[in-house]
N, CA, C, O and CB atoms as a CASP TS submission, in Angstrom:
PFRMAT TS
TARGET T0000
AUTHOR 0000-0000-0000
METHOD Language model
MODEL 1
PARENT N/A
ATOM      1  N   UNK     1       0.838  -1.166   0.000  1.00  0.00           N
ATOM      2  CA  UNK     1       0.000   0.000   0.000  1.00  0.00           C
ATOM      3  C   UNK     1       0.893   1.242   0.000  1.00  0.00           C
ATOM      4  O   UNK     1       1.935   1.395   0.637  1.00  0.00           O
ATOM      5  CB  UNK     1      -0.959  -0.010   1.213  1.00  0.00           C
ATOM      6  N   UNK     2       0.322   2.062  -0.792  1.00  0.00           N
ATOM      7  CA  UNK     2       1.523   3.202  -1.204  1.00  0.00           C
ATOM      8  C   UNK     2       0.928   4.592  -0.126  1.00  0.00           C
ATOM      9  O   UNK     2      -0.221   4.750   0.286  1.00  0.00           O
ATOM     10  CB  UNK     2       1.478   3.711  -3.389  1.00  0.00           C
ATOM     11  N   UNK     3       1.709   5.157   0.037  1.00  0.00           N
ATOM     12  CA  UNK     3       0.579   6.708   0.930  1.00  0.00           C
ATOM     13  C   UNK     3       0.681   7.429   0.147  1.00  0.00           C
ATOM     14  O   UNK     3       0.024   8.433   0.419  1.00  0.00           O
ATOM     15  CB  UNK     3       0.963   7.661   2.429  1.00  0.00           C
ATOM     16  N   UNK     4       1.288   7.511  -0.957  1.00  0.00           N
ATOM     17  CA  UNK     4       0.809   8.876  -2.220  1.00  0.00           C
ATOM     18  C   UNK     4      -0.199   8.262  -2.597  1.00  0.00           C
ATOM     19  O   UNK     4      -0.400   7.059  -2.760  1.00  0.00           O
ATOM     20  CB  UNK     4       1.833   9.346  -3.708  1.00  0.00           C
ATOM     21  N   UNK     5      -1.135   9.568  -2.795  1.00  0.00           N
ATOM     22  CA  UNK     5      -2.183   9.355  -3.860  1.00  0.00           C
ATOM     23  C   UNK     5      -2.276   9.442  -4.856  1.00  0.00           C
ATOM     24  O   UNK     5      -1.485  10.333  -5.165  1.00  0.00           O
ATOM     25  CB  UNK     5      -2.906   9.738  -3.861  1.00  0.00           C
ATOM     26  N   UNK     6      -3.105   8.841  -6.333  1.00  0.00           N
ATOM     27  CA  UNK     6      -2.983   8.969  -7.892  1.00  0.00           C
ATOM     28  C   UNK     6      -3.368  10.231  -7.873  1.00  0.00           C
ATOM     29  O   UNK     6      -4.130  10.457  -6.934  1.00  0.00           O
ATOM     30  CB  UNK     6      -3.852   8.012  -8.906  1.00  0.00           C
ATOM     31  N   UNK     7      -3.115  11.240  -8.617  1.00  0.00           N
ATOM     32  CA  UNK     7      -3.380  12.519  -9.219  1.00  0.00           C
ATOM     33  C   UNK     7      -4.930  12.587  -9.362  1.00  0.00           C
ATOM     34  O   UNK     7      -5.376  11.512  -9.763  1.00  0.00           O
ATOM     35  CB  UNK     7      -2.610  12.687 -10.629  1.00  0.00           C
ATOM     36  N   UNK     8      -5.458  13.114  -9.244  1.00  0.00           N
ATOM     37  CA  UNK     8      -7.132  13.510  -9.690  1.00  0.00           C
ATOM     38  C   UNK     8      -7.012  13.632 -10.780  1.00  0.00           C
ATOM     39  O   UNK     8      -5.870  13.876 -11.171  1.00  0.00           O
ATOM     40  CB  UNK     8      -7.928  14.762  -9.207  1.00  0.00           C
ATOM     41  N   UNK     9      -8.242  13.514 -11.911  1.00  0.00           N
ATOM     42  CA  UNK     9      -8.052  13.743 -12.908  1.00  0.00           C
ATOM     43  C   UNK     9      -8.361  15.297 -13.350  1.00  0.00           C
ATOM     44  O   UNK     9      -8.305  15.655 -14.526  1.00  0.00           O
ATOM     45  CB  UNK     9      -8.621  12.806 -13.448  1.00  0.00           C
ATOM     46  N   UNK    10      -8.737  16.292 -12.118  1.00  0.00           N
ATOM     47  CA  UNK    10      -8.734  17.692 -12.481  1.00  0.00           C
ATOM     48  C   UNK    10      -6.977  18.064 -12.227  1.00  0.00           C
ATOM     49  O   UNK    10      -6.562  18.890 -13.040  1.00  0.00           O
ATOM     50  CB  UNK    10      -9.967  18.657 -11.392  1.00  0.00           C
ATOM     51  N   UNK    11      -6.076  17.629 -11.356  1.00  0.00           N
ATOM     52  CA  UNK    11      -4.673  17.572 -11.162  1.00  0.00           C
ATOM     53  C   UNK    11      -4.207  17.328 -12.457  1.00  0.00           C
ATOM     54  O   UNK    11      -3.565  18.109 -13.160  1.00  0.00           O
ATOM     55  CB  UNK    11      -4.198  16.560 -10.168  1.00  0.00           C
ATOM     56  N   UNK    12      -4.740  15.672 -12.852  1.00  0.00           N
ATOM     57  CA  UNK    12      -3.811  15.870 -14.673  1.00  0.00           C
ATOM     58  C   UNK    12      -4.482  16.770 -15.569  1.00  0.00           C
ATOM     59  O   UNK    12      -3.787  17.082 -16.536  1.00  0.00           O
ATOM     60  CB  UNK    12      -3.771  14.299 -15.787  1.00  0.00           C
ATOM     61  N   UNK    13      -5.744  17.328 -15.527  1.00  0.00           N
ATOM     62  CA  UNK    13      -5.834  17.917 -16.453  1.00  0.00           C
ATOM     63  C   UNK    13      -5.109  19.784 -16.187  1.00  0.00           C
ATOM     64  O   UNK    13      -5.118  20.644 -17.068  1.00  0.00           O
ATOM     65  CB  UNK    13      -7.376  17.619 -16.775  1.00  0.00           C
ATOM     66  N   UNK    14      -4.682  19.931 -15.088  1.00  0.00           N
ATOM     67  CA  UNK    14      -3.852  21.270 -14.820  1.00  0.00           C
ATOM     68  C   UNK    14      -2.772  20.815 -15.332  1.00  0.00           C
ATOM     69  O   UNK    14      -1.903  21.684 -15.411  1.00  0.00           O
ATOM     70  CB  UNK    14      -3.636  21.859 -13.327  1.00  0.00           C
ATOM     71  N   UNK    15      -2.442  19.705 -15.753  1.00  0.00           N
ATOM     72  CA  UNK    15      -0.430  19.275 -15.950  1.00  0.00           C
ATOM     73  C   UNK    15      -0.988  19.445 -17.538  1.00  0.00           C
ATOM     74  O   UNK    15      -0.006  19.355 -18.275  1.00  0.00           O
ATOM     75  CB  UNK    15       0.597  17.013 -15.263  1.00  0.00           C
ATOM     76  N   UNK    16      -1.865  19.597 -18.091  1.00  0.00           N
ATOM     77  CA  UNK    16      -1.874  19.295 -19.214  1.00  0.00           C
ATOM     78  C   UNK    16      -2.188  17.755 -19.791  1.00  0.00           C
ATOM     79  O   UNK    16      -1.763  17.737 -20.946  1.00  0.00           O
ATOM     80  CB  UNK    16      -0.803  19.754 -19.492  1.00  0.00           C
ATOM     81  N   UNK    17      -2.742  16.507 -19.458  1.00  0.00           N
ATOM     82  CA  UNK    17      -2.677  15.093 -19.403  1.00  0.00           C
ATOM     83  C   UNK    17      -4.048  14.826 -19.586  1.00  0.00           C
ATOM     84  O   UNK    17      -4.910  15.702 -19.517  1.00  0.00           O
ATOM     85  CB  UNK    17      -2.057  14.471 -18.134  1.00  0.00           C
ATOM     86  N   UNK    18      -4.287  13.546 -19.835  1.00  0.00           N
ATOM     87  CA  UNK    18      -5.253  12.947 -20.057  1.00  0.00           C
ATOM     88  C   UNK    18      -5.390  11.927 -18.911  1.00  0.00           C
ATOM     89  O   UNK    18      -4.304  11.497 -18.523  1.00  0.00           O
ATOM     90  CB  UNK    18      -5.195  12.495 -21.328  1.00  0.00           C
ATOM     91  N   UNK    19      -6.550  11.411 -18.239  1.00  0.00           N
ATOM     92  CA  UNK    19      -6.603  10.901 -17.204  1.00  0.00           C
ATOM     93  C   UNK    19      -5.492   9.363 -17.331  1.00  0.00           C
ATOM     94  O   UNK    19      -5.070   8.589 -16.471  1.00  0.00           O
ATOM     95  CB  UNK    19      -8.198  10.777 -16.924  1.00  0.00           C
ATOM     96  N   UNK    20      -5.330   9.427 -18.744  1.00  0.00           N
ATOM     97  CA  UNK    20      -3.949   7.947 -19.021  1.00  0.00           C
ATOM     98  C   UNK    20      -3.248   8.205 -18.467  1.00  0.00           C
ATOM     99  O   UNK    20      -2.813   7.445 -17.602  1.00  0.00           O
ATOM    100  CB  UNK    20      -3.106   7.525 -20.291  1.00  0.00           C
ATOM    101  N   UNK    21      -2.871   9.159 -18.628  1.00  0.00           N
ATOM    102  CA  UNK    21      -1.417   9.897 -18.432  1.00  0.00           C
ATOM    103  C   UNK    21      -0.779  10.880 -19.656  1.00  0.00           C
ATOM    104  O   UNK    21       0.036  11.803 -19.665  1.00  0.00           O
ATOM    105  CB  UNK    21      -0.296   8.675 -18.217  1.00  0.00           C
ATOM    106  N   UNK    22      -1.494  10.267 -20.565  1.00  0.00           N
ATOM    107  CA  UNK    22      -0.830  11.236 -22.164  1.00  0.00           C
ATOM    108  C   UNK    22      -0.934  11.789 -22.495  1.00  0.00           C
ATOM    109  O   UNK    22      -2.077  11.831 -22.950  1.00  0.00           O
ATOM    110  CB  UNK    22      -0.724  11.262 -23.165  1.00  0.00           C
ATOM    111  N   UNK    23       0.106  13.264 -22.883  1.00  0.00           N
ATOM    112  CA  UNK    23      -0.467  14.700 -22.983  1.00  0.00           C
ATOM    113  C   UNK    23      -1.681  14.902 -23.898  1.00  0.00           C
ATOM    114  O   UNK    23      -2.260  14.045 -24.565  1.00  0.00           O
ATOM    115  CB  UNK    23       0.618  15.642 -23.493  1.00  0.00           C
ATOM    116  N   UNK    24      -1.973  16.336 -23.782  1.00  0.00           N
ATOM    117  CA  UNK    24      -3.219  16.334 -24.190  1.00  0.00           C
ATOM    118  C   UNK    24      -3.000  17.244 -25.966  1.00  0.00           C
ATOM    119  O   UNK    24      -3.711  17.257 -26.971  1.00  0.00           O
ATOM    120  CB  UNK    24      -4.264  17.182 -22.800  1.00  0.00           C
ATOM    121  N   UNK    25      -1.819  17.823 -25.665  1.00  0.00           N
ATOM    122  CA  UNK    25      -1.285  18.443 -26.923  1.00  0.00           C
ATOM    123  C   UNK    25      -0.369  18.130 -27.808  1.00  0.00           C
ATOM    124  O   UNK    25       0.750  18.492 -27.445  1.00  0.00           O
ATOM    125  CB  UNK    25      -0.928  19.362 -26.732  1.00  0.00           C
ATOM    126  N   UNK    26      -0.405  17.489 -29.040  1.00  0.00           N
ATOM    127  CA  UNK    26       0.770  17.440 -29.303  1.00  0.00           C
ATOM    128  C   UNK    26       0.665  18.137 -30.995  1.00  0.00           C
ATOM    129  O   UNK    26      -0.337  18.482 -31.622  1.00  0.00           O
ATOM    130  CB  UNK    26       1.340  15.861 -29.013  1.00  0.00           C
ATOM    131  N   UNK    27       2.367  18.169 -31.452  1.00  0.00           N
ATOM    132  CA  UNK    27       2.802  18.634 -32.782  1.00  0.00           C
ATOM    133  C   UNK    27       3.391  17.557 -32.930  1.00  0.00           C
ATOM    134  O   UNK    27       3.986  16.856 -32.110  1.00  0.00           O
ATOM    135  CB  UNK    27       3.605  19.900 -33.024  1.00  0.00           C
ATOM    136  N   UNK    28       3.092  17.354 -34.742  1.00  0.00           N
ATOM    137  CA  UNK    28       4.225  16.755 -35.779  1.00  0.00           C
ATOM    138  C   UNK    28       5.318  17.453 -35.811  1.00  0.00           C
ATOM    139  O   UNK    28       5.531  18.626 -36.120  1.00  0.00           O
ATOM    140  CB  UNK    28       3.845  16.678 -37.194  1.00  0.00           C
ATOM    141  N   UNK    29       6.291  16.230 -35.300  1.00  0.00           N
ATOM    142  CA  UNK    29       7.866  16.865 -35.650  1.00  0.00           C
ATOM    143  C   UNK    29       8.376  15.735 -36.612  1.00  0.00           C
ATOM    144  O   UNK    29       7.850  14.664 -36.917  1.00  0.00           O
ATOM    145  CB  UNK    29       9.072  17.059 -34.101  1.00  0.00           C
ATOM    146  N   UNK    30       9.525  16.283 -36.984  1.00  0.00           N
ATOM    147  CA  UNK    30      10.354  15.198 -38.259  1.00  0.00           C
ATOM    148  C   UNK    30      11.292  14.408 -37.315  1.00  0.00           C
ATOM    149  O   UNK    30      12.222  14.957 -36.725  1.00  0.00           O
ATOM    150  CB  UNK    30      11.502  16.162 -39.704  1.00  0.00           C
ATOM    151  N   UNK    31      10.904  12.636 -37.162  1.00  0.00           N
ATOM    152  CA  UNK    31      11.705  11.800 -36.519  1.00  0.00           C
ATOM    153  C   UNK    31      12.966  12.151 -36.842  1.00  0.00           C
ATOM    154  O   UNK    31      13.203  12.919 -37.775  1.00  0.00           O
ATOM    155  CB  UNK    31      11.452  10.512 -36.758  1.00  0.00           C
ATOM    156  N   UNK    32      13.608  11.777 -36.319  1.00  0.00           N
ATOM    157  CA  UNK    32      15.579  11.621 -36.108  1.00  0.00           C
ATOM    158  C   UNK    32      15.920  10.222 -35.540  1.00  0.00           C
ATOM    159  O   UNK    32      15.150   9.632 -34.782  1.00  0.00           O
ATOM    160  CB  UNK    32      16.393  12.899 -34.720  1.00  0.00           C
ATOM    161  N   UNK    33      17.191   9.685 -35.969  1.00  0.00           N
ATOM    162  CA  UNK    33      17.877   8.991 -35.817  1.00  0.00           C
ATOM    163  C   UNK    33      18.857   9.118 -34.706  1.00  0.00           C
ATOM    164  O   UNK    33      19.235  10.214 -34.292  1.00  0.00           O
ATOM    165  CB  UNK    33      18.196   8.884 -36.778  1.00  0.00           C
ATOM    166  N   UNK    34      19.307   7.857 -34.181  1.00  0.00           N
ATOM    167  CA  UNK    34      20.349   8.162 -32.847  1.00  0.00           C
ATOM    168  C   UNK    34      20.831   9.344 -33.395  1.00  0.00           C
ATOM    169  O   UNK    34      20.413  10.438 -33.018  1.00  0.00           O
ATOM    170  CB  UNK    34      21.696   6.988 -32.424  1.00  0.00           C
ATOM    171  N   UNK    35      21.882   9.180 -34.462  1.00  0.00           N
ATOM    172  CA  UNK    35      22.895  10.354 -34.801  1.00  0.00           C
ATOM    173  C   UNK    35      22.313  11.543 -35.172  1.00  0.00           C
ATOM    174  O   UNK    35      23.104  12.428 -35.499  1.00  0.00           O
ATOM    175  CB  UNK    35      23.803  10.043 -35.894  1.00  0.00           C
ATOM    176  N   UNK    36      21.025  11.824 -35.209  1.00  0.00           N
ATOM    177  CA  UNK    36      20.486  13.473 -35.488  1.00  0.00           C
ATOM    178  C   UNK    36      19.965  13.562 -36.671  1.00  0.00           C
ATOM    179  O   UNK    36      19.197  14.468 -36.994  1.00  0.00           O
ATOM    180  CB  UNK    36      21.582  14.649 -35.480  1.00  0.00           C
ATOM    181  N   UNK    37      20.404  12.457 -37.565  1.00  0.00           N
ATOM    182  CA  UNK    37      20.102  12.608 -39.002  1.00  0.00           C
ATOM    183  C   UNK    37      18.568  12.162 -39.123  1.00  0.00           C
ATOM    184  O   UNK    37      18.165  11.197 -38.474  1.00  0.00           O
ATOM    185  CB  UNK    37      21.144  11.671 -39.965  1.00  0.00           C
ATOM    186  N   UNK    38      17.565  13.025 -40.131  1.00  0.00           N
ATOM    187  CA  UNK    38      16.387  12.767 -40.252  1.00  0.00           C
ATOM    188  C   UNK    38      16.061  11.194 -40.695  1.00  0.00           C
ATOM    189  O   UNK    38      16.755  10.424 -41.357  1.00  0.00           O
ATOM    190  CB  UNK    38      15.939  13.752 -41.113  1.00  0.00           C
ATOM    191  N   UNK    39      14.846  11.012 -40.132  1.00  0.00           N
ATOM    192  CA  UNK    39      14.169   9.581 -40.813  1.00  0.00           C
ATOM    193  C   UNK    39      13.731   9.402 -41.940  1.00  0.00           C
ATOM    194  O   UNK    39      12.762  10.158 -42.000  1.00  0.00           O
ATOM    195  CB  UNK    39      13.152   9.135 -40.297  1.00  0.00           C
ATOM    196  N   UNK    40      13.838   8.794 -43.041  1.00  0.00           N
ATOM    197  CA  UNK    40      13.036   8.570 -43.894  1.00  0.00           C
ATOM    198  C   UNK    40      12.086   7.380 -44.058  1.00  0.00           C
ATOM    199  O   UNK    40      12.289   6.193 -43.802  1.00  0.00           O
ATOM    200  CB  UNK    40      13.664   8.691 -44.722  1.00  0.00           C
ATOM    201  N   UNK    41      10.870   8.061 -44.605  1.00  0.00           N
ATOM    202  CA  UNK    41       9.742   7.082 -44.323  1.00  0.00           C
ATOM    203  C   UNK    41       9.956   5.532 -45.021  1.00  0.00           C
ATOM    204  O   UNK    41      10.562   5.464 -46.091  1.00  0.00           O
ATOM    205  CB  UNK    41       8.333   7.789 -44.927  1.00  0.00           C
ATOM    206  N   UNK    42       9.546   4.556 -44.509  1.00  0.00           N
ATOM    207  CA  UNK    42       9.563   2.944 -45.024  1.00  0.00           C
ATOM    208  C   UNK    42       8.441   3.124 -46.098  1.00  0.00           C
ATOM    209  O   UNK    42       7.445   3.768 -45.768  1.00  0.00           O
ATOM    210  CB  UNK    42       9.117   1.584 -43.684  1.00  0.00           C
ATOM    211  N   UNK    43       8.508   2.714 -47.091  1.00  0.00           N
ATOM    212  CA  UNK    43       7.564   3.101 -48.772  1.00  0.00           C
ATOM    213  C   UNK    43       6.784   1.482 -48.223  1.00  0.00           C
ATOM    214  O   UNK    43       5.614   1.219 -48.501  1.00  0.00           O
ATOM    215  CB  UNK    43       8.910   3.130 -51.090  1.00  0.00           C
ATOM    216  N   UNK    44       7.933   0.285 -47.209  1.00  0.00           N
ATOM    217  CA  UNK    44       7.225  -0.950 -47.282  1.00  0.00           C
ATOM    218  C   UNK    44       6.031  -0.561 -46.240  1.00  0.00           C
ATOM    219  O   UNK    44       4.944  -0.800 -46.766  1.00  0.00           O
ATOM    220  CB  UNK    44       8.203  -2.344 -46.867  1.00  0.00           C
ATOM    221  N   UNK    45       5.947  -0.208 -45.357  1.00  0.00           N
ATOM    222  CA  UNK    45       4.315   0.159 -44.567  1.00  0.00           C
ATOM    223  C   UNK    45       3.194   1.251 -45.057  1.00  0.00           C
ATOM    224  O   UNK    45       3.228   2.424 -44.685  1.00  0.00           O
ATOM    225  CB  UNK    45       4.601   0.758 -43.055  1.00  0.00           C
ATOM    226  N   UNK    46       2.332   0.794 -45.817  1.00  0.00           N
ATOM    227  CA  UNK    46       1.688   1.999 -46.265  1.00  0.00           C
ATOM    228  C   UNK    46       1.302   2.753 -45.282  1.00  0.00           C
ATOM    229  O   UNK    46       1.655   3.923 -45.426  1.00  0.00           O
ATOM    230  CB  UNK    46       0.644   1.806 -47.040  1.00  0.00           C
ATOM    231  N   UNK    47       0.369   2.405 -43.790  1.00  0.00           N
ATOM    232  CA  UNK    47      -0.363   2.813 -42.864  1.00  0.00           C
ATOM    233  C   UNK    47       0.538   4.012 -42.261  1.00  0.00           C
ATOM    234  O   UNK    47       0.058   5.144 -42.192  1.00  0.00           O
ATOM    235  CB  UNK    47      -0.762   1.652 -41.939  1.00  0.00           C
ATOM    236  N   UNK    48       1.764   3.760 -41.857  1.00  0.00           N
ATOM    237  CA  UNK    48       2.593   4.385 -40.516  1.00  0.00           C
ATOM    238  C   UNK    48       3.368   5.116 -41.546  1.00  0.00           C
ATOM    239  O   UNK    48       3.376   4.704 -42.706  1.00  0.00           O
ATOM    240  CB  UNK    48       3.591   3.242 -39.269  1.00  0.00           C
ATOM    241  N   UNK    49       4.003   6.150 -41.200  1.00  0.00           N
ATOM    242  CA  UNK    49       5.024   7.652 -41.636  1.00  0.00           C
ATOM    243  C   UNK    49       5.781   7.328 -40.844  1.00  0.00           C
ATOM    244  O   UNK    49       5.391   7.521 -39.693  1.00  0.00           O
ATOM    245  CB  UNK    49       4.583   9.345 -41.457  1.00  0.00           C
ATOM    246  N   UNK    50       7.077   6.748 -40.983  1.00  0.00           N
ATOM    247  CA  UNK    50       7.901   6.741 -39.762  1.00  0.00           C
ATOM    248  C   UNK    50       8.805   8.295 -39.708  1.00  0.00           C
ATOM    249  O   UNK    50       9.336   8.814 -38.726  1.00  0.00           O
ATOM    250  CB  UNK    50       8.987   5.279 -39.847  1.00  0.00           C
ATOM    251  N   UNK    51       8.765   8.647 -40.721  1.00  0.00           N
ATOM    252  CA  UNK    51       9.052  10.010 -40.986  1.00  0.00           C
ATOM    253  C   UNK    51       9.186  11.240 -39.935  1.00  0.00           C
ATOM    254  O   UNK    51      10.050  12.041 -39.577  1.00  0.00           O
ATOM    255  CB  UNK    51       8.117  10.314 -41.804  1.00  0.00           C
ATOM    256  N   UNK    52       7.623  10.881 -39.602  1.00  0.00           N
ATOM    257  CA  UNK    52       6.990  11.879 -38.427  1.00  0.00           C
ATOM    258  C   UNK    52       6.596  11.399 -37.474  1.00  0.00           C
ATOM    259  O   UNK    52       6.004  10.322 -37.542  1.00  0.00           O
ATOM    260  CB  UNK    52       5.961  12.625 -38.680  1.00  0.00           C
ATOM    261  N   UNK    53       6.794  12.031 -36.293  1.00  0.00           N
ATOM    262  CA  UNK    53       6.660  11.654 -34.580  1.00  0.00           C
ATOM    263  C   UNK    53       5.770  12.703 -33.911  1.00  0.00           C
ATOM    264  O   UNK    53       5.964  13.875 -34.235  1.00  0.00           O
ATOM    265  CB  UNK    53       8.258  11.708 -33.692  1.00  0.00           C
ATOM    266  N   UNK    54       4.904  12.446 -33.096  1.00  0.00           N
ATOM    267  CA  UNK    54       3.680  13.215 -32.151  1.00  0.00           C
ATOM    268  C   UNK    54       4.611  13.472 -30.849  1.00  0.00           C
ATOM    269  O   UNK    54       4.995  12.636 -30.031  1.00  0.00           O
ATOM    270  CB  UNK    54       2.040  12.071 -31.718  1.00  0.00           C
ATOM    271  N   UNK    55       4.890  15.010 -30.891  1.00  0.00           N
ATOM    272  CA  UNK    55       5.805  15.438 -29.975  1.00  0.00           C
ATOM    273  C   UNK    55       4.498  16.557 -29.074  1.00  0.00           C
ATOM    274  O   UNK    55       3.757  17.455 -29.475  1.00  0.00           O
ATOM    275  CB  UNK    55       7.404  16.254 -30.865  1.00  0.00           C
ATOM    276  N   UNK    56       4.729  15.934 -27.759  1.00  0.00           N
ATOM    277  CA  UNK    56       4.156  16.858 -26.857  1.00  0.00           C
ATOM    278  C   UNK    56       4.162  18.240 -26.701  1.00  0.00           C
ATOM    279  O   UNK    56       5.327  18.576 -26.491  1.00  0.00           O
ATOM    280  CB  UNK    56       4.470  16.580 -25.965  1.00  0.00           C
ATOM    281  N   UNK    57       3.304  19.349 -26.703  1.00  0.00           N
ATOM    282  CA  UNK    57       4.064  20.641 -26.494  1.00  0.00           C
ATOM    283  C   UNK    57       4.265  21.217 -25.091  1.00  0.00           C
ATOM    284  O   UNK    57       3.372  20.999 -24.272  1.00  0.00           O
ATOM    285  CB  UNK    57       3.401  21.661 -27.237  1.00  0.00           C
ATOM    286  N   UNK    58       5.178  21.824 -24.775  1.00  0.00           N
ATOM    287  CA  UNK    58       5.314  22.301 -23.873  1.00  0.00           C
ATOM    288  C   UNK    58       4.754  23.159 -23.198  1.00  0.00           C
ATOM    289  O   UNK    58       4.258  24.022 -23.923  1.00  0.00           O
ATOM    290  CB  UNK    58       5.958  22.456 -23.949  1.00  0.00           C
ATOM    291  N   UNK    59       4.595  23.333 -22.116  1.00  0.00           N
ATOM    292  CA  UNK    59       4.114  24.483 -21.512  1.00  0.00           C
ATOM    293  C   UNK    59       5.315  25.942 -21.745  1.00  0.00           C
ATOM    294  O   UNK    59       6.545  25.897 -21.732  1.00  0.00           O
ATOM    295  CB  UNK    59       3.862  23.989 -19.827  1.00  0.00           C
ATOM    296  N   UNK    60       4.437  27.107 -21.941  1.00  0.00           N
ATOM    297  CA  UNK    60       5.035  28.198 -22.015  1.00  0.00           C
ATOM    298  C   UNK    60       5.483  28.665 -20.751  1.00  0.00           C
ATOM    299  O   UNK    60       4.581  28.735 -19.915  1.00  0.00           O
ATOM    300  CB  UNK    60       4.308  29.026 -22.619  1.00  0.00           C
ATOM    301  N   UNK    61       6.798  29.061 -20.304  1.00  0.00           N
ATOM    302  CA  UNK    61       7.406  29.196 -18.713  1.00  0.00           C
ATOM    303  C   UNK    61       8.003  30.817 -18.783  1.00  0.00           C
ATOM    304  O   UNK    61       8.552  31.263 -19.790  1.00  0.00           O
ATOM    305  CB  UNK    61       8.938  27.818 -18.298  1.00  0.00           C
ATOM    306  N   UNK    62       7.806  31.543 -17.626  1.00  0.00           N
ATOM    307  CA  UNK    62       8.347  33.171 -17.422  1.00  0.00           C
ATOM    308  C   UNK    62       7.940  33.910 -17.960  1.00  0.00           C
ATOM    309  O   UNK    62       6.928  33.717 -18.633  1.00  0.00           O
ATOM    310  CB  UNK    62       9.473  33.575 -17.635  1.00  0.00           C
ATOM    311  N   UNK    63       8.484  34.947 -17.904  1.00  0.00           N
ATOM    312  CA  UNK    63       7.829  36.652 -17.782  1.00  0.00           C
ATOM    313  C   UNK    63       7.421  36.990 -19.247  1.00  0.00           C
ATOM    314  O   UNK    63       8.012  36.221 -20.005  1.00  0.00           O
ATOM    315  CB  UNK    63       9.155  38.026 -17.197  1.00  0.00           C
ATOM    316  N   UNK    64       6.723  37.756 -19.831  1.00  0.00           N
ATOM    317  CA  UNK    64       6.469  37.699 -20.996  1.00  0.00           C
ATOM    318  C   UNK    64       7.060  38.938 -21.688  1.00  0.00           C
ATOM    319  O   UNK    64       6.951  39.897 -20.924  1.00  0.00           O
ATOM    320  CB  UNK    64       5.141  37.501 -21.120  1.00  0.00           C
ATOM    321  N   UNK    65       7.787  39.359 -23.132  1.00  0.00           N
ATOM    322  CA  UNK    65       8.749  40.020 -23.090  1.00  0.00           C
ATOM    323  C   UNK    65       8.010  41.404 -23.358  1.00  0.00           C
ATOM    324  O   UNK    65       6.880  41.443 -23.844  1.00  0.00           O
ATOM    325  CB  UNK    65       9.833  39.516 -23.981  1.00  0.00           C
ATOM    326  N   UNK    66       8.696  42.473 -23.023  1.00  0.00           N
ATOM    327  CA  UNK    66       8.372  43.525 -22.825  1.00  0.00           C
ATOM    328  C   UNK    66       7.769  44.389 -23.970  1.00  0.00           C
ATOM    329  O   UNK    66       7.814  43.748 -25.020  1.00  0.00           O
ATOM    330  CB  UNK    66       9.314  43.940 -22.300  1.00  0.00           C
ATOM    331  N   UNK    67       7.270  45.510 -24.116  1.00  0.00           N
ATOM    332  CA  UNK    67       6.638  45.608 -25.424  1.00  0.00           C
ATOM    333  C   UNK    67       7.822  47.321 -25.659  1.00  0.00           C
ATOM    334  O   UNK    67       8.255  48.113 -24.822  1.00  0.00           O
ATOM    335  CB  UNK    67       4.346  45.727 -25.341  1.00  0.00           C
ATOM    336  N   UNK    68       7.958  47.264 -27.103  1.00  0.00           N
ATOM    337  CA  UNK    68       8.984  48.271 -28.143  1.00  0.00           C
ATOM    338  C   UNK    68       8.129  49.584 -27.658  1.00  0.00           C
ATOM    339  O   UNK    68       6.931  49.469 -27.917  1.00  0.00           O
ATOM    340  CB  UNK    68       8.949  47.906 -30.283  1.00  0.00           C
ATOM    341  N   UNK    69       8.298  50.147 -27.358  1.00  0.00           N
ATOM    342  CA  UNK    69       7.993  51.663 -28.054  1.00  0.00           C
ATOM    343  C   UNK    69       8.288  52.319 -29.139  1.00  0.00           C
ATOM    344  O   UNK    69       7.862  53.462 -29.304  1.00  0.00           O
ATOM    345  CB  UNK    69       8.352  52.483 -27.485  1.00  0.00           C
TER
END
């Protein structure tokens, strides 16, 4: 028996989450390889793009920048 409790699901939905756990936002980014170099898609799977990956977005963090005169 653990004494933390699971997150509420109004708690994950302030983190940004889905009561799974999996964010709730994401962007297409272009996969990469260990070495950095882009993926190119397999022509043998029609269904899947290995190409492209569902990257979470981040939350926006600090002060917001000042405005020009």
């Amino acid at each position: 028996m653990s004494r933390f409790k699971a997150p509420s699901a109004e708690e994950l939905a302030r983190r940004g989450l889905y009561p799974d756990g999996s964010p709730i936002k994401t962007v297409p980014v272009r996969a990469r390889n260990d070495d950095g170099t882009l993926k190119a898609d397999d022509p043998s799977t029609h269904d899947v793009n290995e190409a492209w990956e569902e990257k979470p977005v981040k939350k926006k963090r600090g002060r917001p920048s000042k405005k020009k005169d």
